[in-house]
N, C-alpha and C positions, 0 to 999 in steps of 0.2 A: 459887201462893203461894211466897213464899220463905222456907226455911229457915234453921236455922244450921247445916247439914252441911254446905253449901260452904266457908264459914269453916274452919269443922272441919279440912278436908280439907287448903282451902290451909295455915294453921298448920301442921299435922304436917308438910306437904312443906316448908314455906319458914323455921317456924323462928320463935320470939318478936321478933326482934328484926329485922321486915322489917314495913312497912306495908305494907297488902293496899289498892292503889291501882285505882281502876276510872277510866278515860277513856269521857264518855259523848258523842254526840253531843246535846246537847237540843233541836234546833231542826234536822230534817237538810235541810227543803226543798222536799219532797216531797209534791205533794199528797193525802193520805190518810196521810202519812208520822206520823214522831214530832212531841208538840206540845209546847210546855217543860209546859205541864198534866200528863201522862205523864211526864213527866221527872222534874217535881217527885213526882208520888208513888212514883216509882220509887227517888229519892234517899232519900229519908226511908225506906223498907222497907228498902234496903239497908244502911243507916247503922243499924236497928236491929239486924240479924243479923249484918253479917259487914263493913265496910267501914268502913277509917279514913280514907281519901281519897277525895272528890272529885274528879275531874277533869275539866273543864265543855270540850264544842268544839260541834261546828256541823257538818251537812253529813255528806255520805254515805262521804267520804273516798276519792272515787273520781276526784279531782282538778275537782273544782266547784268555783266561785270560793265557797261557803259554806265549804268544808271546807279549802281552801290562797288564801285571802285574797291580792288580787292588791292593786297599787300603789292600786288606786280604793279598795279599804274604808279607815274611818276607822281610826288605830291604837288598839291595844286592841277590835277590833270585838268580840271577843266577851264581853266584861266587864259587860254588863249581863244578857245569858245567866248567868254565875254567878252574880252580884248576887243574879238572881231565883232560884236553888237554895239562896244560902247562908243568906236567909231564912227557908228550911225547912228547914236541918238543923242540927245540933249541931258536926260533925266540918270538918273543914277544906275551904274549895274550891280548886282552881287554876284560872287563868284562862289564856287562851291566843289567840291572834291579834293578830298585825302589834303588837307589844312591840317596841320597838328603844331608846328611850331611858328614861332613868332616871324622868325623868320624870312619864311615862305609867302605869310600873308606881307610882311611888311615888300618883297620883294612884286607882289602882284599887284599892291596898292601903288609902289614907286614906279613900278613899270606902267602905269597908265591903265591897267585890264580891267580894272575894278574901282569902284568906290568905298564899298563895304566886301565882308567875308562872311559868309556863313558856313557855321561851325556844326555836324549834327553827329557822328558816329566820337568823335574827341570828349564830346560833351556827354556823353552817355559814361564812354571810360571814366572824365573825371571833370564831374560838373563843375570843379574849381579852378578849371585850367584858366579863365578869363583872371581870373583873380591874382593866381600866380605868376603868370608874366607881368602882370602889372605892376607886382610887388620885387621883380626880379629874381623871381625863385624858381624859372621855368622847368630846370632840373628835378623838382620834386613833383612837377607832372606827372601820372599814370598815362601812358600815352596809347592811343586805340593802335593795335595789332591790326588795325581791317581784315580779320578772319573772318567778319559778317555773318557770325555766329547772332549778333543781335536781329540783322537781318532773316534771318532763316528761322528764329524763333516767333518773329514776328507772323511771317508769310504762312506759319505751320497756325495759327491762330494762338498760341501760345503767349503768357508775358513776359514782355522784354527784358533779356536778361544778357550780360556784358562778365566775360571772362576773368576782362581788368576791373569790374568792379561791382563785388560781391553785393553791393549794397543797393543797388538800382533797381527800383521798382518796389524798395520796402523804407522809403524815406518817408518820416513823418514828418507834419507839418507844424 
């Protein structure tokens, strides 16, 4: 059963003014694994005791093509994963996989899937991508290949390093 002591707990350590975000896998792949059916009751229990965000992914995160989305999945692949949590709960979802154009998120926020978009392999290609759609320059985006070359450098213990952008990992501040 879940309680509201965890809440509790997180609050006191993090402080009013911080949402208490969870990143779930709902669908990891596995056979006998998680099912979005578990997921969604899981969403909905936690959203009553202690959780203001949703965070919807996919996959065991152990570098599966469910969990780091290669060139073949469709973009947005996981946005109808959300879709189907945000139907069950009150609090906000974010959606997440192979996002690169404006687009795509604008199509999964209008479609109801999501609330917010999380952005993480785009962002690596070209940390200015937020900037440039903004500004209307989305064509001078670097846009990520998902060859998950970043990925794999990662998981080799290696530093992160991105095909489309030479410069990543040696930014000063």
């Amino acid at each position: 059963m879940i309680t509201p002591r965890p809440r509790r707990a997180m609050r006191r350590a993090a402080g009013e003014g911080f949402l208490l975000l969870y990143r779930h896998s709902a669908l990891d792949g596995e056979p006998g694994g998680t099912t979005v059916e578990e997921s969604l009751r899981l969403a909905k229990a936690l959203q009553v005791h202690w959780l203001d965000v949703f965070d919807v992914s996919a996959g065991r995160g152990e570098g599966d093509n469910l969990s780091i989305p290669d060139a073949s999945a469709p973009e947005g692949t996981h946005a109808d994963l959300a879709g189907r949590i945000k139907t069950a709960v009150s609090i906000p979802v974010i959606a997440v996989g192979r996002v690169q154009r404006r687009a795509v998120a604008e199509r999964i926020l209008g479609e109801g899937k999501a609330d917010l978009i999380a952005l993480g392999r785009q962002l690596l290609a070209d940390p200015f991508w937020p900037r440039k759609v903004e500004e209307g320059k989305e064509e001078e985006a670097v846009l990520c290949t998902y060859c998950n070359f970043c990925s794999r450098e990662m998981r080799a213990g290696r530093p992160i390093a991105c095909p489309q952008n030479p410069h990543l990992g040696k930014e000063r501040g």
